[in-house]
C-alpha positions in Angstrom: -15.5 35.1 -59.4 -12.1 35.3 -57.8 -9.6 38.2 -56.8 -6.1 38.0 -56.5 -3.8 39.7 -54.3 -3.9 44.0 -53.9 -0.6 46.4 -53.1 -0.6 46.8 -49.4 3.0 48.5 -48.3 5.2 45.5 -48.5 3.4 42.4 -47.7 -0.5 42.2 -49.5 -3.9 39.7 -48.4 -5.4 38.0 -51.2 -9.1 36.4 -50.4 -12.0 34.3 -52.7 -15.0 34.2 -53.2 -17.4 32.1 -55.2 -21.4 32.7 -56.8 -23.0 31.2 -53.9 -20.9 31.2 -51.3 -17.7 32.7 -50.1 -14.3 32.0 -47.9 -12.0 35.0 -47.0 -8.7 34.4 -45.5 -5.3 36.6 -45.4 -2.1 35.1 -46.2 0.9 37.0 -46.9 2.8 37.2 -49.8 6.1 38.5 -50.8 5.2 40.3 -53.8 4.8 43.6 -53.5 3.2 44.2 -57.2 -0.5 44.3 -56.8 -3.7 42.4 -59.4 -6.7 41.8 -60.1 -7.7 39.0 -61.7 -11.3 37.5 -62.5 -12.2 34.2 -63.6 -15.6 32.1 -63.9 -16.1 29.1 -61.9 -17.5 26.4 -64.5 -13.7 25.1 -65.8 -11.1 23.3 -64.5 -9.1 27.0 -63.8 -11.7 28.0 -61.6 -11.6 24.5 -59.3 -7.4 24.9 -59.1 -8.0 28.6 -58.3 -10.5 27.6 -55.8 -8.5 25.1 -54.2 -5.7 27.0 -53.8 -7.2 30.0 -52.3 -8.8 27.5 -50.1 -5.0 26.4 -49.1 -3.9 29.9 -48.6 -6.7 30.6 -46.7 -6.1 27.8 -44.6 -2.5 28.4 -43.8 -3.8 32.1 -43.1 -5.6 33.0 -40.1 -9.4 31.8 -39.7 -11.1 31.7 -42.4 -14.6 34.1 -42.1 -17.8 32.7 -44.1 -20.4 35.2 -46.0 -23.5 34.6 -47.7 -22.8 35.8 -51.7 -24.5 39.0 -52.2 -25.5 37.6 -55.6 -27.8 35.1 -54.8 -29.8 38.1 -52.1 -30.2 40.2 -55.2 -31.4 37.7 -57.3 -34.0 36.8 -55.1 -34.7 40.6 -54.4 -34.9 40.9 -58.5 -37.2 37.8 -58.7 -39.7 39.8 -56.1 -39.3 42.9 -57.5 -40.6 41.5 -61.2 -43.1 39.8 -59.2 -44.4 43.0 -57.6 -44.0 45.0 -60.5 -46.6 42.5 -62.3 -48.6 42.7 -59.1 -48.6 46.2 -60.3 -49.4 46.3 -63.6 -52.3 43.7 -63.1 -54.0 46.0 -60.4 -53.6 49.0 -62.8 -55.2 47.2 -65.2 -58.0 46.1 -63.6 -58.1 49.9 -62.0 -58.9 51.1 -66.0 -61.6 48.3 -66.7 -63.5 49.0 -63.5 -63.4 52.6 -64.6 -64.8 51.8 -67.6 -67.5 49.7 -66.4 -68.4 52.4 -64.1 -68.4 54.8 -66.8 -70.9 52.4 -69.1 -73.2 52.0 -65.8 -73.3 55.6 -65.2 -74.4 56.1 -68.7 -76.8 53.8 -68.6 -78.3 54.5 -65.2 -79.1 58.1 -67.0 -80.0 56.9 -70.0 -83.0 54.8 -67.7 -83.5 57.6 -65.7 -84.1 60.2 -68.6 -86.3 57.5 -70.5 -88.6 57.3 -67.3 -89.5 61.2 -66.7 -89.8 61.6 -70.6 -92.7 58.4 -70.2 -94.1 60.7 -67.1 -94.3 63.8 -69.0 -96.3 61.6 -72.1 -98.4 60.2 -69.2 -98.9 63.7 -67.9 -100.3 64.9 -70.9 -102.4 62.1 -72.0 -104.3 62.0 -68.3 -104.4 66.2 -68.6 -102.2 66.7 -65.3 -99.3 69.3 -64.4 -96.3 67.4 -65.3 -94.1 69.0 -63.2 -95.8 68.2 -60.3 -95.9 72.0 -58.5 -92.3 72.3 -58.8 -91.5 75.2 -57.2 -87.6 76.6 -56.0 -88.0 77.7 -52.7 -86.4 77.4 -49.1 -89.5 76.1 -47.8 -88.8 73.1 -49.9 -85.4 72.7 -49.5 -86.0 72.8 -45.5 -89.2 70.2 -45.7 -86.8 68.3 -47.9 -84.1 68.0 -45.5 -86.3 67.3 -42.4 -88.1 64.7 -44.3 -85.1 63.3 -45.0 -83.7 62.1 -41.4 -86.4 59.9 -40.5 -85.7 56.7 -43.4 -82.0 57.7 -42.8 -81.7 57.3 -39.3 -84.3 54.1 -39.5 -82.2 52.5 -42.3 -78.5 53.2 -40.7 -79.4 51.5 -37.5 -80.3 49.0 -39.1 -78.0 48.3 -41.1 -75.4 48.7 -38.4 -72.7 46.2 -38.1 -74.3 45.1 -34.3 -77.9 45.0 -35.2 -77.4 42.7 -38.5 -74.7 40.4 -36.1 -78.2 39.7 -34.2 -81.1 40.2 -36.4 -81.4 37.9 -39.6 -83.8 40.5 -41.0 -81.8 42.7 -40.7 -78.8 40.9 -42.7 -81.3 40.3 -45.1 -81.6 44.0 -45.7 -77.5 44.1 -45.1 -77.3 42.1 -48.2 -79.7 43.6 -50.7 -77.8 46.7 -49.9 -74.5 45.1 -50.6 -75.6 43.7 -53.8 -76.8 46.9 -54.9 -73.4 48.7 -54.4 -71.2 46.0 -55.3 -73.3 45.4 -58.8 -74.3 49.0 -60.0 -72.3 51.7 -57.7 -69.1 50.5 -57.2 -65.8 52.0 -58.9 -67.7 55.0 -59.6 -66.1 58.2 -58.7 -67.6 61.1 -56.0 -68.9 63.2 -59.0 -70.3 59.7 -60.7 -72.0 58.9 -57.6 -73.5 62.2 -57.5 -74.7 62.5 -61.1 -76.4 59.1 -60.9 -77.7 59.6 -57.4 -79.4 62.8 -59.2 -80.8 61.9 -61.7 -81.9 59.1 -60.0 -84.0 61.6 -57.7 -85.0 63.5 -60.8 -86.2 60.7 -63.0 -87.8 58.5 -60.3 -89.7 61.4 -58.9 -91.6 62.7 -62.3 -92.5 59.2 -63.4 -93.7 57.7 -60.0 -95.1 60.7 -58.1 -95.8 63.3 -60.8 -97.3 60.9 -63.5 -98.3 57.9 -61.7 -99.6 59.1 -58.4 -100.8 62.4 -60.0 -102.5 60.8 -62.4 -104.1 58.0 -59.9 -105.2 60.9 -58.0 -107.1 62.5 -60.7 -108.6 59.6 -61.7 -110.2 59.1 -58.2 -111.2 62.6 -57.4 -112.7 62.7 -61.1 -114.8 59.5 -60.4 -116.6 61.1 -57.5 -117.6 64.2 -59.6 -119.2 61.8 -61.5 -121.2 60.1 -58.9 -122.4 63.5 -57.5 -125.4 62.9 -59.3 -126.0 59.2 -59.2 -129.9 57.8 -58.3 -131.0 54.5 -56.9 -128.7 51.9 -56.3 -125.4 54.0 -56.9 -126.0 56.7 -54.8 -127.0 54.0 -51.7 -123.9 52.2 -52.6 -121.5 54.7 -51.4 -118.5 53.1 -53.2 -116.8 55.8 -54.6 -117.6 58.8 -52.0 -115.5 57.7 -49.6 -112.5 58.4 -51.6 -112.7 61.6 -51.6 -111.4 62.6 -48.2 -108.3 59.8 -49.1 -108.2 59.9 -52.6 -104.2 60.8 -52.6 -103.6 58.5 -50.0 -104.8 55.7 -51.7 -103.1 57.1 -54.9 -99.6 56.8 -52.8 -100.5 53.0 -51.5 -100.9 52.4 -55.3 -98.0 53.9 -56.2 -95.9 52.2 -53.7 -97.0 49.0 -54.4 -96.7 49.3 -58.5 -92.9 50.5 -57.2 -92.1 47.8 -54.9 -93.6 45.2 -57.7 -91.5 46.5 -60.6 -88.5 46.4 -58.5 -89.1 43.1 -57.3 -89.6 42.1 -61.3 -86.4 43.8 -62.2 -84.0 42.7 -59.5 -85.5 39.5 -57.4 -82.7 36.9 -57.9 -84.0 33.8 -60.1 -83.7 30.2 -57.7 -80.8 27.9 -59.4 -82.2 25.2 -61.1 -79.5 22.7 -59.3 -76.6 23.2 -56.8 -73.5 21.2 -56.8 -72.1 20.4 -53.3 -69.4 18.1 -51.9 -70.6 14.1 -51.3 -70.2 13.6 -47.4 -70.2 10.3 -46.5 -70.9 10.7 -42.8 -74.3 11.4 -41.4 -73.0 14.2 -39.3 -71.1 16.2 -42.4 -74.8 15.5 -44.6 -76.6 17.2 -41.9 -74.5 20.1 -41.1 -74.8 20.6 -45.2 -78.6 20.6 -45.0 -79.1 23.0 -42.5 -76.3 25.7 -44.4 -78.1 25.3 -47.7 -81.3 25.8 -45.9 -79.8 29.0 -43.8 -78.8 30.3 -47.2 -82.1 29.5 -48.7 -83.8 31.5 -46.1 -81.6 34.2 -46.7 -81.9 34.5 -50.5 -86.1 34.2 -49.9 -85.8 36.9 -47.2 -83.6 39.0 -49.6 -86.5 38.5 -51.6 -89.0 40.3 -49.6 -87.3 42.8 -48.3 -85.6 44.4 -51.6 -89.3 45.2 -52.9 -90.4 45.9 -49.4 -87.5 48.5 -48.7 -89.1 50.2 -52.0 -92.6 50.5 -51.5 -91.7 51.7 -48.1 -89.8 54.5 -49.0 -92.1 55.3 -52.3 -94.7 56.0 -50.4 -93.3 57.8 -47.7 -92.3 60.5 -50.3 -95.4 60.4 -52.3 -96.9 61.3 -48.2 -94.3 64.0 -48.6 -95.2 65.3 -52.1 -99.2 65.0 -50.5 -98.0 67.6 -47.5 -95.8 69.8 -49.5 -97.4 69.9 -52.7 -94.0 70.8 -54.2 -91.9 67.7 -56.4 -88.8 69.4 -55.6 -89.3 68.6 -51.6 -89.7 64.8 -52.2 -86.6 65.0 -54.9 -84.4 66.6 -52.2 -85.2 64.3 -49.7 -85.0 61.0 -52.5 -81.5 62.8 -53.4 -79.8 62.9 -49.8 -81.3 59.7 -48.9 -79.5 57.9 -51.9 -76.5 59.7 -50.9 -76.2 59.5 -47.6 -77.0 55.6 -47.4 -75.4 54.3 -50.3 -72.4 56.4 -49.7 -71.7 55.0 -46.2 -72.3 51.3 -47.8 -69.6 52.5 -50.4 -67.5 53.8 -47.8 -67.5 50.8 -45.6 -66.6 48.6 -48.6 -63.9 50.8 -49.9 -62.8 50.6 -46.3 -62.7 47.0 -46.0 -61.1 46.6 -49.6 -58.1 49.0 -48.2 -57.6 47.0 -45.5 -57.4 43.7 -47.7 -55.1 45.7 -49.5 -53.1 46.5 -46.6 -53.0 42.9 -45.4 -51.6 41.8 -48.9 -48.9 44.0 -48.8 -47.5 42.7 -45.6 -48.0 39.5 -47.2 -46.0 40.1 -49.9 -43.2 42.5 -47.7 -43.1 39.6 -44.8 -42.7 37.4 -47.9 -40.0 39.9 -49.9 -38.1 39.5 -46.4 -37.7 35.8 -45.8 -36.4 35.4 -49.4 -33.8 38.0 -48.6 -32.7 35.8 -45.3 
């Protein structure tokens, strides 16, 4: 593009400038009527015009060089579409993890509901209160809180960034935590979390502790009315008596262990049938690979144990606590703000650490946005 010479009192500067680059100089002229004129580059017109404002600008004073302002905001446009379809890609996956967290929260209730109406049925088939001595009161609510610091405290320092840098068992349990959010809890929203860590509480607690424990229970103090009359052999025994004084107890360590073998059933990762790794053709590089895919086969048999472990743990701490309090409701408070308190710090830490990824990219993309510009 090219413009001529503008009106200035009697003598007037002319100057050029082309798409990518630009040469300004100021020669005087004796016409005193002022243009404009604008011409494309690609023909023969555009080279004379060229070449002589280059001559003009030459017998001018010093000619000053500029980078065109055209090619700058091309670029700029180029990274503007390219963040705009940054944009639009986030937002879209935004709305399907939404929706996946909307399917999982249905779901979750729809497993949760299923499992206190089987309690209830079980309930009634072994003749046993199914609502396990529920009972609104503030004794429960307080018994439910205090038995709630304990596993909380035990699990957050464990979980704690310096303890798993040092302890492989305790990375072990780092990662079935982290696997747990990530697959099932992530992408919800506060009041998701809440409604699935509730009914969680809710549904857990009638099915393992109401029906299963309860019913355990009954079944052992029911055996030793029987053998209150037993003769010869039976009554020397002694098999059954000694039940009686534990007979919860070892209803709990039943419990525990039927929830710590269900959960190992429904979430204990399945070992690959092969793994494809890089051919390294030096000694050195084939040992240094043996020894990572044993380090993460130690890990995955550790994760393992402990996700079942972690379960049967903390079932049978509550059904302790449903033993002492002989209230459901205390064990479904404490179940509740367990869930809530643990799983939202794991959440929190990863939405944290997803921010700052975030974060990162953005300066990625600005420090990139810049050196276009230059």
């Amino acid at each position: 593009m090219e413009l001529g010479s503008h009106h200035l009192a009697a003598h007037s500067c002319s100057y050029t400038t082309t798409y990518t680059h630009c040469s300004i100089g100021f020669s005087p002229r004796v016409r005193t009527a002022g243009w404009i004129r604008a011409a494309a580059d690609g023909g023969d017109g555009g080279a004379d015009r060229r070449r002589r404002g280059a001559s003009l600008a030459a017998d001018g004073p010093r000619v000053v060089e500029v980078t065109a302002a055209t090619v700058a905001s091309g670029a700029a446009g180029e990274a503007g579409t390219g963040s705009a379809g940054f944009g639009a890609r986030d937002a879209e996956l935004a709305m399907w993890d939404k929706l996946g967290a909307v399917v999982r929260l249905s779901y979750g209730i729809g497993i949760y509901g299923a499992m206190a109406l089987t309690g209830r049925f079980i309930c009634q088939m072994a003749g046993i209160d199914c609502t396990g001595g529920f009972h609104p009161s503030l004794t429960a609510l307080v018994e439910g809180l205090g038995y709630a610091a304990p596993p909380i405290m035990a699990l957050l320092f464990i979980l704690d960034d310096e303890v798993v840098k040092y302890s492989p068992h305790a990375r072990a349990i780092r990662d079935v935590e982290d696997e747990e959010l990530r697959s099932f809890f992530f992408g919800m929203s506060p009041w998701q979390f809440m409604l699935i860590v509730t009914a969680s509480s809710i549904g857990e607690e009638l099915f393992y502790r109401a029906a299963i424990q309860g019913a355990l229970a009954d079944i052992f103090l029911r055996s030793t009315e029987l053998m209150k009359d037993a003769r010869g052999i039976a009554s020397l025994s002694g098999i059954v008596p000694p039940l009686v004084p534990f007979a919860q107890t070892f209803a709990a360590v039943i419990t525990a262990a039927l929830t710590g073998s269900l959960y190992y059933i429904a979430t204990a990762p399945k070992d690959p049938t092969y793994v494809v790794t890089p051919a390294m053709r030096s000694r050195s590089g084939r040992e240094n690979l043996k020894k990572l895919f044993a380090a993460w086969y130690e890990r995955r048999q550790m994760r393992k144990i402990y996700s079942p472990l972690l379960e049967g743990i903390l079932a049978f701490y509550l059904g302790f606590e449903w033993i002492q309090t002989d209230n459901i409701l205390a064990p479904m408070i404490t179940h509740g703000i367990y869930s809530a308190v643990v799983l939202g710090h794991g959440l929190w830490k990863i939405h944290d650490h997803r921010r700052r990824l975030r974060q990162r990219i953005q300066q990625v993309r600005s420090q990139g946005k810049s050196s276009d510009s230059l």
